[in-house]
N, C-alpha and C positions, 0 to 999 in steps of 0.2 A: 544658524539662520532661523529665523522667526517662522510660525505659521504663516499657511496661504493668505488668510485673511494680511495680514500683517503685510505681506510679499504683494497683493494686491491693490493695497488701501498705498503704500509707497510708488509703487509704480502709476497711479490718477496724478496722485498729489504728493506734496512735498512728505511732511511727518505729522499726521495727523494723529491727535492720541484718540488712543479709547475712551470712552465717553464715560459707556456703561456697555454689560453684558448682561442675556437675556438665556436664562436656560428656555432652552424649546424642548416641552417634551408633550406626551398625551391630551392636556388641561394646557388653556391658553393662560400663560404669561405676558405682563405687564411691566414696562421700565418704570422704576422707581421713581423716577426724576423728570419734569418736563421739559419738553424740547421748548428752543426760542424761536419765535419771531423772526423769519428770516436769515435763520441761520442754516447752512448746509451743513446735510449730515450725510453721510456713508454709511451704509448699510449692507452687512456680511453675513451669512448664515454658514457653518459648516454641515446644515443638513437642510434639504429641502424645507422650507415652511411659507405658511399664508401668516400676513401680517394687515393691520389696521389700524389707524390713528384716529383717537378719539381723548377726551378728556378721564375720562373713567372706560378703556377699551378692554372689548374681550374678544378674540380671535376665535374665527371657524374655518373648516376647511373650506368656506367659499369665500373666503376673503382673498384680499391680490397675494399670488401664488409669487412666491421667490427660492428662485432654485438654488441648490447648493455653491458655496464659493462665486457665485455671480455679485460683482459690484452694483449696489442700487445706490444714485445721489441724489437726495430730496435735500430741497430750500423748505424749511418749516413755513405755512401759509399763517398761520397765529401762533397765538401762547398757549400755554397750559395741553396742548398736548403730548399725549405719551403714545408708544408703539406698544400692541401686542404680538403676540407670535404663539403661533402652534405646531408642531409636526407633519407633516406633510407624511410620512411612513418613517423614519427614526429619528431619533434627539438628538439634538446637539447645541450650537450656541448660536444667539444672532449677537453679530459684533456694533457695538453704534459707534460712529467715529464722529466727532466732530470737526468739521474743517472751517473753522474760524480760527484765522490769521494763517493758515495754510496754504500754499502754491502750487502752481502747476510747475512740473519740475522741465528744467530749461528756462521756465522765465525770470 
């Protein structure tokens, strides 16, 4: 059986892959890649953290707070942005899923 992330992101939607992964640790991290236009993404952390979308983003602990293994689903509002992420109190990974051409399961 897959990680919780994995058991969580199946259970919203159909098979949505991993996008990218984001180490979260002390110093805020940035995804490599920008999000689309429009595109829903899933969003996983296996450790508390505050995240922020900007084009060149850097994460602090007042940024919006995402608690551990909770599903977040953001529709990207434009192009060229990226998510950062920071620790909340331990490290772990934020998951980005991207659910373009993915289902809700049943339908």
């Amino acid at each position: 059986m897959g990680n919780v992330n994995e058991t969580l992101a199946r259970s919203i939607v159909g098979m949505p892959s991993i996008w990218e992964v984001v180490a979260v640790g002390a110093t805020s991290a940035a995804s490599t890649s920008a999000l689309s236009m429009g595109t829903s993404y899933l969003f996983t952390a296996t450790a508390a953290c505050h995240i922020v979308f900007a084009a060149s983003p850097t994460a602090t602990t007042s940024h919006t707070y995402l608690p551990a293994n909770y599903p977040l689903v953001i529709t990207m509002p434009s192009d060229g942005l990226k998510v950062a992420a920071i620790r909340n109190s331990g490290d772990g990974n934020l998951f980005i899923s991207s659910l373009a051409g993915a289902h809700k399961v049943g339908a």
